[in-house]
C-alpha positions as CSV (number, residue, x, y, z in Angstrom):
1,X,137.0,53.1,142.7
2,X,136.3,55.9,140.3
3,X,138.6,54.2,137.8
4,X,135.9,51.6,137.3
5,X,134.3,51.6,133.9
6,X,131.2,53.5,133.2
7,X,130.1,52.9,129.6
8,X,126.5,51.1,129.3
9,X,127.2,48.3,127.5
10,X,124.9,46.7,125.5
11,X,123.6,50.2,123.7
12,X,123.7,49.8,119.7
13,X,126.1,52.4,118.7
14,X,126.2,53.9,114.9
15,X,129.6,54.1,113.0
16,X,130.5,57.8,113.8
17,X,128.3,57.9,117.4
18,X,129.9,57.6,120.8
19,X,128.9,54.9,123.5
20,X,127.3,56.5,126.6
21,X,129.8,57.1,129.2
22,X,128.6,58.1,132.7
23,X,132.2,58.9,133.6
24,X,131.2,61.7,132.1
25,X,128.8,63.1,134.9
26,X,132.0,62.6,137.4
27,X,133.6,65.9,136.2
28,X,131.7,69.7,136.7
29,X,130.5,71.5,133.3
30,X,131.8,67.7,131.5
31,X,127.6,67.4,130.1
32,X,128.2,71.0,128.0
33,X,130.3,69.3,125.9
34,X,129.8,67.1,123.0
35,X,130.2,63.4,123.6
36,X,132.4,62.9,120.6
37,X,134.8,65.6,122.0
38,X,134.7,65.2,126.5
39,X,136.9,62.4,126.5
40,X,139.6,63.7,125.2
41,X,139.2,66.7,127.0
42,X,138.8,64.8,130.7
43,X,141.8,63.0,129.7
44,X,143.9,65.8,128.9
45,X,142.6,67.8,132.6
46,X,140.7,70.5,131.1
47,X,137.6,69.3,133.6
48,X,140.5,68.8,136.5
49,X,139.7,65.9,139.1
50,X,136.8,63.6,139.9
51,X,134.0,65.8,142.0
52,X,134.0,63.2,145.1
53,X,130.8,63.8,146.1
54,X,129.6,62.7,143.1
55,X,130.7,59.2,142.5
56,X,128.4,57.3,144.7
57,X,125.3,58.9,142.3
58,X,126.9,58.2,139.5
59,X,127.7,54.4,140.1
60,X,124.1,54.3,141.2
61,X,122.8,55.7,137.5
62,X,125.2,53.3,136.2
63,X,123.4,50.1,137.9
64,X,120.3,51.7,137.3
65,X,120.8,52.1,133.3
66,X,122.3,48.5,133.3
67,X,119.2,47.2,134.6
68,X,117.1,48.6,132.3
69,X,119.0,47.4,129.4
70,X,119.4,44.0,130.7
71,X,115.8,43.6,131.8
72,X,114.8,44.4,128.0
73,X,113.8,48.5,128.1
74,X,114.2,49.9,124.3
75,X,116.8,51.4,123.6
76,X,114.8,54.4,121.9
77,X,113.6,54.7,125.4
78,X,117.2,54.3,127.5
79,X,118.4,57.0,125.1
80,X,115.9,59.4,125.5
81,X,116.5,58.6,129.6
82,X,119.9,59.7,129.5
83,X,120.0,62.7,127.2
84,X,116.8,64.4,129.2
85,X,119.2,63.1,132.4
86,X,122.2,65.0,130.8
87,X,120.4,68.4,130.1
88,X,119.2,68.2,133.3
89,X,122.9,68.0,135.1
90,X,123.5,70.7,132.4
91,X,121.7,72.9,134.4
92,X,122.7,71.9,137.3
93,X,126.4,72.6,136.7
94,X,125.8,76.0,134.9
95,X,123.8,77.2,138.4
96,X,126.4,75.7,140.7
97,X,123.8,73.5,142.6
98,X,125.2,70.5,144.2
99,X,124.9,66.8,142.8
100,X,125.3,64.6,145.0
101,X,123.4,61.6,146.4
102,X,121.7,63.3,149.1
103,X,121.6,66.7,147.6
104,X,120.2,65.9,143.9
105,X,116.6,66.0,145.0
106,X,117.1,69.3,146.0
107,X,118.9,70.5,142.7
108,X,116.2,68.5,141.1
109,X,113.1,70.8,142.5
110,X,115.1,74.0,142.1
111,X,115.3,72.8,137.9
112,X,111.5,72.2,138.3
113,X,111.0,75.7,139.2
114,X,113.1,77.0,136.3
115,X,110.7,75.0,134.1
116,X,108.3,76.6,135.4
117,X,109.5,80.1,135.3
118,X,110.1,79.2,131.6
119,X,106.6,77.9,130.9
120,X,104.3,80.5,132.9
121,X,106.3,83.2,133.0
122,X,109.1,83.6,129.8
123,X,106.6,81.3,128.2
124,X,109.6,80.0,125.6
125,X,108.8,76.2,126.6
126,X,105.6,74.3,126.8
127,X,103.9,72.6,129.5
128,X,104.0,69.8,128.3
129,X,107.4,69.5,126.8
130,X,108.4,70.7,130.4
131,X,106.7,68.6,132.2
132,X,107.4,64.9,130.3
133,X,111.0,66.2,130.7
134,X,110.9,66.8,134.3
135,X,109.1,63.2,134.7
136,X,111.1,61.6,132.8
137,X,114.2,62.9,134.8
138,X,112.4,62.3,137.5
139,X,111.6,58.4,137.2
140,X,115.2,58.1,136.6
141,X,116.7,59.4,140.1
142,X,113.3,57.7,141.5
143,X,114.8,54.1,140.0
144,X,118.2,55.0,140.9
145,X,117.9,56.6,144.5
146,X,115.3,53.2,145.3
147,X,113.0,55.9,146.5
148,X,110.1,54.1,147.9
149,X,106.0,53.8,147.1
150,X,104.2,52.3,143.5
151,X,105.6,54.9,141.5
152,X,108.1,56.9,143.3
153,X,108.5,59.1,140.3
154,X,105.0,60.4,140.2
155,X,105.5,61.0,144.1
156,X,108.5,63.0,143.4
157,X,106.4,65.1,140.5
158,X,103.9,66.2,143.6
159,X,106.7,67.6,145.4
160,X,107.1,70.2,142.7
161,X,105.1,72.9,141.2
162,X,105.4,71.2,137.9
163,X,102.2,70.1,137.5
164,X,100.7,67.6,134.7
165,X,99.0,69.7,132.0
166,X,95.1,70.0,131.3
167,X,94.3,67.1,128.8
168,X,91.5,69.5,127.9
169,X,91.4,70.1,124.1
170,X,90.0,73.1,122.4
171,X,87.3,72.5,119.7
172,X,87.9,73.3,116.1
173,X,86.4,75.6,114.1
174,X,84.8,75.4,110.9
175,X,87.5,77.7,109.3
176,X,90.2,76.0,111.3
177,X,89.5,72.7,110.5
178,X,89.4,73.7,106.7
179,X,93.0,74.8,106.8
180,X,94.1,72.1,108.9
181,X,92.3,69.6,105.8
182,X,93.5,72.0,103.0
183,X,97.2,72.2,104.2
184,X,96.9,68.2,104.8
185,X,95.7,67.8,101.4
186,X,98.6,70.4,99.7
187,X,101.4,68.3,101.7
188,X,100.0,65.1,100.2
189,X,99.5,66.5,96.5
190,X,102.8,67.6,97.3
191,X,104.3,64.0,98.3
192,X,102.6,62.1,95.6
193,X,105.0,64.8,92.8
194,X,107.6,63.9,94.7
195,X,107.3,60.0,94.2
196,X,106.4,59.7,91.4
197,X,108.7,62.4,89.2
198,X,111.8,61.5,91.3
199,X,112.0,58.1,88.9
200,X,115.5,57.2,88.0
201,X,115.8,58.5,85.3
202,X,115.6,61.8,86.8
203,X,117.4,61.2,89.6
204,X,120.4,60.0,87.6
205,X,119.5,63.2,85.9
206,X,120.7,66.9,86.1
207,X,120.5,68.8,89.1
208,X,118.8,71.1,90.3
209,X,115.5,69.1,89.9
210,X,112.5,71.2,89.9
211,X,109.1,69.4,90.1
212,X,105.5,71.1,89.7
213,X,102.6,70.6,91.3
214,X,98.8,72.2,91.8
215,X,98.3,75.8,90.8
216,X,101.8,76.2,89.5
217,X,103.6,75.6,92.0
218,X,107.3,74.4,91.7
219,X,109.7,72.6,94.0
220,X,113.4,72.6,93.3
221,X,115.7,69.8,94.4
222,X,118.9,70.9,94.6
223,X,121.1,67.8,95.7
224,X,124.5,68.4,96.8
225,X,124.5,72.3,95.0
226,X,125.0,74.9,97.3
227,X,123.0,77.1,95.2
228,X,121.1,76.0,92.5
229,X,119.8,79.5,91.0
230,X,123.5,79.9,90.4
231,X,123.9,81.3,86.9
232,X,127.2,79.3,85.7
233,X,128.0,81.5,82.9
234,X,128.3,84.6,85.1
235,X,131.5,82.4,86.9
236,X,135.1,84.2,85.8
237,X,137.3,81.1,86.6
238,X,136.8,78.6,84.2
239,X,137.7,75.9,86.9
240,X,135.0,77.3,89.1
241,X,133.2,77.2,86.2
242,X,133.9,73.8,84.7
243,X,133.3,72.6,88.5
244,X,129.8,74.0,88.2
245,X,128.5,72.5,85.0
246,X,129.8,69.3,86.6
247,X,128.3,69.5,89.4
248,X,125.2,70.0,87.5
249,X,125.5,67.1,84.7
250,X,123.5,64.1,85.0
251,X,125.2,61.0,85.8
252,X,127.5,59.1,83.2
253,X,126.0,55.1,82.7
254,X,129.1,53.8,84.5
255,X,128.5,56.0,88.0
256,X,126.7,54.3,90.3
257,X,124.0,56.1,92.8
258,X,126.5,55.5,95.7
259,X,129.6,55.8,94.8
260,X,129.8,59.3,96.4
261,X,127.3,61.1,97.7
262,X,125.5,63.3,95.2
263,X,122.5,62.1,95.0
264,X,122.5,60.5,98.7
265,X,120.0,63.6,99.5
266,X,117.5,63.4,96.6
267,X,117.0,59.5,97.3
268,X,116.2,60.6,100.4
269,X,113.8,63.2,99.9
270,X,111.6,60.0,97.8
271,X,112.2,57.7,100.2
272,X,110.8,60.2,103.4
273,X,107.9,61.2,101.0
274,X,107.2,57.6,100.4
275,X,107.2,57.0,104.2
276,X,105.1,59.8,104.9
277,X,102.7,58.3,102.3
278,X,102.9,55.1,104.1
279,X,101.9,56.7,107.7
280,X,99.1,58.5,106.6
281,X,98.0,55.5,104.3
282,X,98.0,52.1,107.0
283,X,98.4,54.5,110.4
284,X,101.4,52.9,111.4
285,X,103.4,55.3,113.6
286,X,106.9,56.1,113.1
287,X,108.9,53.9,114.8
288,X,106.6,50.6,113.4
289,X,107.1,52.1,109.9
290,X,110.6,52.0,110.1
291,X,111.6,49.0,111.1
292,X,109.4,46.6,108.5
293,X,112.1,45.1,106.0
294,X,111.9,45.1,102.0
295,X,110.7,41.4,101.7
296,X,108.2,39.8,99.8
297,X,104.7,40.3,100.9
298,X,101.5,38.7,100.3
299,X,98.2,40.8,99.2
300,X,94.9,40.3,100.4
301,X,91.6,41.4,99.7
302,X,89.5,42.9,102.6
303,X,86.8,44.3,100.7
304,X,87.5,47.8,100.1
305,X,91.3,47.3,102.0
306,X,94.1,44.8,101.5
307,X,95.6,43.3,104.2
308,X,99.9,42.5,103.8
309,X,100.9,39.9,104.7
310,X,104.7,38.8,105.4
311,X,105.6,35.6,103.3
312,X,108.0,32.9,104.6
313,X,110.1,30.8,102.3
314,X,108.1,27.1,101.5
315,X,104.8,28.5,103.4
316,X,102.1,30.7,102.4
317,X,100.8,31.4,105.8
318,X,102.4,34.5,107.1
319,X,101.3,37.2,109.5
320,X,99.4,40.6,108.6
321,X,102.0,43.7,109.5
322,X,99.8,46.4,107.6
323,X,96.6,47.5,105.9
324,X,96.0,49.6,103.4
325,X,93.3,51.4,100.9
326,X,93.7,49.2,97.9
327,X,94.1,52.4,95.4
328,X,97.7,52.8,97.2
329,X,98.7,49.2,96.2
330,X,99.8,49.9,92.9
331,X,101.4,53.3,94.6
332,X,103.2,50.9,97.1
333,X,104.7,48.7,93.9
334,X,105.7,51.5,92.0
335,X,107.8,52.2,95.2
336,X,108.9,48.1,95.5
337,X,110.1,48.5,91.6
338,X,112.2,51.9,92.2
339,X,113.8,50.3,95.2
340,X,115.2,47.8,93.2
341,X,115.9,49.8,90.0
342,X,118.0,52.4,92.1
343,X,119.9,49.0,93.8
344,X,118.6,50.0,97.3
345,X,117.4,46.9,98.3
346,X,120.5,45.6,97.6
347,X,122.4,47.8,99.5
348,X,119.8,48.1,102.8
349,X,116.9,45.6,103.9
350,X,114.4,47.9,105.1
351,X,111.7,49.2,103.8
352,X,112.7,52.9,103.9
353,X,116.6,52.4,103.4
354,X,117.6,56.0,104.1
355,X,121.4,56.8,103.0
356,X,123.4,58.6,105.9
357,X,126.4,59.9,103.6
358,X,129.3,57.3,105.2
359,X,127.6,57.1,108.5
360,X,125.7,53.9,109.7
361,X,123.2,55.1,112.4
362,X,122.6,52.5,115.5
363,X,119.2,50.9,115.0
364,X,117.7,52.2,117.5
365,X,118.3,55.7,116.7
366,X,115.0,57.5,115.7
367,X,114.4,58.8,112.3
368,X,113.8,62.8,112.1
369,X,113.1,63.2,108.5
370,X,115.6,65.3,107.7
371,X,115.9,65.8,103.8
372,X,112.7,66.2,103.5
373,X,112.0,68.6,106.1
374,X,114.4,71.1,104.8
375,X,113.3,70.5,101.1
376,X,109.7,71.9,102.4
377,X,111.2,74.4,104.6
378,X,113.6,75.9,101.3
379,X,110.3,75.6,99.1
380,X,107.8,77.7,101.8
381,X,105.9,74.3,102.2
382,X,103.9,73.5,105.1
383,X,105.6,69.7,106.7
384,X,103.3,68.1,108.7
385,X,105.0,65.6,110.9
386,X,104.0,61.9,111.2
387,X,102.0,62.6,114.2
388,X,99.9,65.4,113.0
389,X,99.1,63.0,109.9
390,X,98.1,60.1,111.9
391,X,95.8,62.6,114.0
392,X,94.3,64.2,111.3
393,X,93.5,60.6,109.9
394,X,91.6,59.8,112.8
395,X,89.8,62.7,113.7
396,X,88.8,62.8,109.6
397,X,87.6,58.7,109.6
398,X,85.4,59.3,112.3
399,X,84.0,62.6,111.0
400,X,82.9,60.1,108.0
401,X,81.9,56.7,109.2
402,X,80.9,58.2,112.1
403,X,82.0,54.8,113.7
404,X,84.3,54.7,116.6
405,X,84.3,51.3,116.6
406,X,85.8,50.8,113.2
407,X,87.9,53.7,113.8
408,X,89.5,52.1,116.7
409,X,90.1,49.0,114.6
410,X,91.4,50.4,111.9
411,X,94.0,52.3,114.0
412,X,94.4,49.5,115.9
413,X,94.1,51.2,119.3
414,X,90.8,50.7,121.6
415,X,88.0,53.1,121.8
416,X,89.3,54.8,125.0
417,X,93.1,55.6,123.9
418,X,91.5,56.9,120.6
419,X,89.1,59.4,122.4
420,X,91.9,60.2,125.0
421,X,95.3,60.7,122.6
422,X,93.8,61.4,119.3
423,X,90.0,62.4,118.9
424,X,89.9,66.5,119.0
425,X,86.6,68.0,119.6
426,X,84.8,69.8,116.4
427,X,81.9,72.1,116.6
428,X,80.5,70.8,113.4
429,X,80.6,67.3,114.2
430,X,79.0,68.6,117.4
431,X,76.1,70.4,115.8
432,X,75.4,67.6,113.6
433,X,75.2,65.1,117.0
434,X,73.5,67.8,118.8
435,X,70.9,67.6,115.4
436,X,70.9,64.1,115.5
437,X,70.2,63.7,119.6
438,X,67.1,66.1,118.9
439,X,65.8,64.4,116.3
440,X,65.6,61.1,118.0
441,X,63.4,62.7,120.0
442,X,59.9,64.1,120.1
443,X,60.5,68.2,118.4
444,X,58.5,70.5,120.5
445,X,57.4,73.9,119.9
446,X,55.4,76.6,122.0
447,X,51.7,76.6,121.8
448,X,49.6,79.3,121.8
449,X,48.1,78.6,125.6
450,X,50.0,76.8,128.5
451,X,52.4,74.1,127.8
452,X,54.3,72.7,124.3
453,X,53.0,71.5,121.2
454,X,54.6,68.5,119.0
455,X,52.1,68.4,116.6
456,X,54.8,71.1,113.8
457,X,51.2,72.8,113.1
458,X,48.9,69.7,112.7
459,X,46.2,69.7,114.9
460,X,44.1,67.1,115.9
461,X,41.2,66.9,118.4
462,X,41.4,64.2,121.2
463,X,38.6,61.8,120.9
464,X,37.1,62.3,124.7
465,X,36.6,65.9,123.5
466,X,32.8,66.6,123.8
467,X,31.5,68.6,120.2
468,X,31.3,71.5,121.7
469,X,34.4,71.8,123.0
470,X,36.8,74.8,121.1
471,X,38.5,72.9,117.9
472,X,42.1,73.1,118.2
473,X,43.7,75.2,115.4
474,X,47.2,76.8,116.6
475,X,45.5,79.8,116.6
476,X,43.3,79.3,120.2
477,X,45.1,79.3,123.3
478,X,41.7,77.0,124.1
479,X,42.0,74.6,121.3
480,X,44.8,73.8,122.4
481,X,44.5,71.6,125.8
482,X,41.7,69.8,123.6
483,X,44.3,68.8,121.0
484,X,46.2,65.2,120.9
485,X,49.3,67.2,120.2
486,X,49.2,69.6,123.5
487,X,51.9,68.4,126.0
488,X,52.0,69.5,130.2
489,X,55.3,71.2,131.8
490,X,55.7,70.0,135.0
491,X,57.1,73.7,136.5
492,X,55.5,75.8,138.6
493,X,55.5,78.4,136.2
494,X,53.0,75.9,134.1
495,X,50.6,75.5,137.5
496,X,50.7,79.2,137.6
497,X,49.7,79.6,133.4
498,X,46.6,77.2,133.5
499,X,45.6,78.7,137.1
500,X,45.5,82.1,135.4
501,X,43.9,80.8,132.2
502,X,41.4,79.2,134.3
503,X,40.4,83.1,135.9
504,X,40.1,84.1,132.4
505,X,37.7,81.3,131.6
506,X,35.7,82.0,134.6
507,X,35.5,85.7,134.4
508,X,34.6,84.8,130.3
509,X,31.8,82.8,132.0
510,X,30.4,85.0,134.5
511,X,29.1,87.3,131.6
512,X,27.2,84.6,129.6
513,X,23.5,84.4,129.4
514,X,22.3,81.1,129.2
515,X,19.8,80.6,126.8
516,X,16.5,78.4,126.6
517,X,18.2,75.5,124.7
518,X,20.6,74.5,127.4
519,X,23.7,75.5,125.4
520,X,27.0,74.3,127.0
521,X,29.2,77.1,126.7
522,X,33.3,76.2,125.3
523,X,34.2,78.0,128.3
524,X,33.0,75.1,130.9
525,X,34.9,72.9,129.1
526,X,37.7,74.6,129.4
527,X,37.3,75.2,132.9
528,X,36.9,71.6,133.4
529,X,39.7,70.4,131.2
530,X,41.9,73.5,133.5
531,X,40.8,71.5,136.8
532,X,41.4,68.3,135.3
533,X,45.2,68.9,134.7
534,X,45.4,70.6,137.9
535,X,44.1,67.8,139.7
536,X,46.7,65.3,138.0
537,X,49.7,67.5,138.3
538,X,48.3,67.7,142.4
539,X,48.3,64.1,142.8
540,X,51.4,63.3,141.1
541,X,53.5,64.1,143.5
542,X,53.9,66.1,147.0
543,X,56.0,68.9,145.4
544,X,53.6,69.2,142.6
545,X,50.5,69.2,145.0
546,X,52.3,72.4,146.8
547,X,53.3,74.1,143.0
548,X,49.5,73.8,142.8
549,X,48.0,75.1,145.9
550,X,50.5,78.1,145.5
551,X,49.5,79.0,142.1
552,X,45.8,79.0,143.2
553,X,46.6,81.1,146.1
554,X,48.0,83.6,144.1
555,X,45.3,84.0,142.0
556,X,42.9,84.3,144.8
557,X,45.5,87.4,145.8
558,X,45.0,88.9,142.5
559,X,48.4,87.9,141.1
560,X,48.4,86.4,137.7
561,X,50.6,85.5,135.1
562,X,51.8,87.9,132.7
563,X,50.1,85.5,129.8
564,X,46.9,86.0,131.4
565,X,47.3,89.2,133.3
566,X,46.6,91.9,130.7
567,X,43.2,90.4,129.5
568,X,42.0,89.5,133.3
569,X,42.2,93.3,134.0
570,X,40.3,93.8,131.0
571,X,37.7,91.6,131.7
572,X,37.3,92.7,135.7
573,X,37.5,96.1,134.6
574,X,34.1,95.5,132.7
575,X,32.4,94.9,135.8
């Protein structure tokens, strides 16, 4: 039985890659060895026999991958299943723990708690990079084990420590986000040198190739040179010597771009800076962006934004597969022209034909960006990934349209993925909503007596107001329940204010003289205006009624408000 065949077929396989053999997982310590290299070492009996206990698992991961394939999974995504699936039996062998149908959940939960060691306590691995690794693993023996319930992956996560990871996200800074924007912008100045110095004329040229860019800065290509500060004349041998200047020469008319691989690494470095260009320009992601073929497209206004369109032979209809700012069209050309000046699109249909130096990757095998990464890395650059770029797109759009809406189209994702995967809180986008919420609304400040004023310093008297009543002024805590602009607090504290002001007004009273023209004294008014409120705030509700009744009780027991309490004393001091 254990003779039986364990490759996955139906995996795309590159020219120098091995297939996927799960005979592999048969034999202890087998997964700490390269693929390329464990055959030939199983066959020869370093790994000795097949671990019995192991074969009915195995046969089981073997349906299980099968199925997936069969049933249409991508293979991006089977790949990424079994090489998480191999690290994790890794482990497992270099810690002795048994793997066996009935005793891999248990090997499974002790991994889970390494993880977990490693992200809370050696803290060398993140959260989340632990924790979509131990899911991922864990969906896998879920499928293959038939383990039951909805998702018995998720059910085998709860029995773990390993818990999912806040989606909480920190807010930005001011200063933050201006380095994030800066170093975007540095990386892009940095991209555009790239594409458009490395024409062919200089890629056919001598080597190293150093390009400037912004405040003097300079980055050097080197090609295939090991060391391209070398100083050639400093070189005793004159064959070391004569190899050196010809490794450096530019290339004869004759010598084609690919007949050996010297300048396989500079074409690269345009074509991943012209990719990166092309993420951060349409927000395609990674994967979309490289699988669109060189063809002929079709170019279409959208006001400010052309829409691409692929164009079929005899038709003109054809279907949109990007949009763009229509200043990068003539960038994009540019790119079209070089691709077939350098023969590329000959040689490869995509878009983004990257040279692998002899080696034809599977096409499903994901691009890392290699070249490019290393030329930044060499140079003291900062590379932001695609990711990060397709982030900071989104979070800088809506910082300037201030529309989610057309964010969300233009990213093509809906509103809710784009707040929950991509939109990062900002403090200054914040403050200016914050602003903006206020504004809508009627601004407020402190009067002078009880309650708020929205008048910003303009008073105005309400029309019932008798004449002799005290002429609001933002001065006069008095004027100011006579003034259109005056607005209640329903608190107790605010009962408890005009209860106290209404003691002052009284006492205030008390030592007036009337005089033989019947004068109405301002503080009457204000005593009736007092009462009035009171009255209203009582009757509004039960719970008003009761903030009332205690705030006239306390005055009654000599307890007033600090606002009022100073000049009460004053006044019954007089008497």
């Amino acid at each position: 039985m254990t003779n039986q065949d364990l490759i996955l077929k139906g995996m795309m396989v590159g020219t120098h890659a091995e297939p996927w053999d799960l005979r592999v997982l048969l034999y202890k310590n087998a997964t700490s060895i390269k693929r390329n290299k464990v055959n030939e070492l199983i066959d020869r009996g370093d790994f000795g026999d097949v671990v019995i206990d192991r074969v009915s698992l195995v046969y089981l991961l073997h349906n299980m991958f099968t199925n997936l394939l069969v049933s249409g999974t991508a293979q991006r995504t089977v790949n990424s299943y079994l090489e998480k699936l191999w690290g994790f039996l890794r482990w497992v062998d270099s810690n002795d723990l048994p793997c066996s149908e009935n005793t891999i959940i248990s090997s499974f939960e002790a991994w889970t708690e390494h993880l977990v060691d490693r992200v809370f306590h050696k803290k060398d691995l993140k959260h989340y990079v632990a924790y979509k690794r131990a899911s991922t693993v864990a969906n896998v023996l879920a499928k293959a084990l038939s383990m039951p319930g909805n998702k018995p992956g998720h059910n085998l996560m709860l029995n773990t420590r390993l818990t999912r990871p806040s989606k909480h996200k920190s807010s930005l800074s001011t200063q933050a986000d201006k380095q994030n924007l800066a170093n975007t912008f540095e990386f892009g100045k940095a991209l555009t040198a790239i594409c458009q110095k490395l024409d062919l004329v200089t890629v056919r040229g001598p080597v190293p190739i150093r390009l400037s860019f912004g405040n003097d800065k300079i980055i050097t290509i080197a090609g295939s040179l090991v060391d391209p500060d070398l100083d050639v004349s400093t070189l005793r041998r004159s064959s070391h010597r004569t190899r050196a200047i010809k490794a450096r020469q530019a290339l004869s008319d004759g010598e084609s771009l690919f007949e050996s691989n010297k300048r396989s690494n500079i074409l690269n470095i345009r074509i991943g800076a012209e990719l990166l260009i092309f993420l951060a320009q349409t927000g395609m992601n990674l994967a979309q962006a490289d699988s669109l073929k060189s063809e002929d497209f079709r170019w279409q206004s959208n006001g400010e934004d052309y829409d691409v369109f692929r164009v079929y032979k005899g038709r003109r209809q054809g279907e949109a597969i990007f949009s763009c700012y229509n200043t990068y069209r003539e960038h994009l050309q540019t790119y079209f022209k070089w691709l077939n000046d350098t023969g590329l699109k000959e040689l490869d249909d995509r878009l983004f034909p990257f040279i692998s130096r002899g080696i034809i990757p599977a096409r499903c095998s994901q691009r890392t960006l290699g070249s490019i990464r290393i030329l930044f890395k060499k140079n003291d650059l900062k590379f932001i990934n695609p990711s990060e770029l397709r982030n900071t797109r989104v979070n800088w759009l809506i910082r300037h349209t201030d529309d989610l809406n057309l964010t969300a189209e233009q990213m093509g994702h809906t509103q809710e993925v784009l707040v929950r995967d991509y939109l990062r809180p900002h403090h200054q986008r914040a403050t200016s909503e914050i602003i903006s919420f206020h504004n809508s609304y009627t601004p407020s400040i402190e009067s002078p007596g009880p309650g708020v004023c929205i008048g910003q310093n303009r008073p105005k008297k309400i029309t019932s107001a008798p004449d002799e009543a005290p002429i609001p002024d933002c001065i006069s805590p008095e004027g100011c329940i006579f003034c259109t602009h005056h607005r209640d607090i329903m608190s107790p504290d605010y009962c408890w204010k005009l209860a106290s002001h209404l003691r002052l007004k009284t006492l205030e009273l008390g030592e007036y003289k009337p005089s033989e023209k019947n004068y109405t004294h301002p503080a009457c008014l204000v005593i009736n205006r007092i009462n009035l409120k009171l009255d209203a705030i009582a009757r509004s509700s039960s719970i008003r009624e009761q903030w009332v009744v205690e705030s006239r009780d306390s005055i009654r027991s000599g307890h007033y408000h600090p606002q009022w309490s100073g000049f009460i004393n004053l006044l019954e001091g007089m008497k």
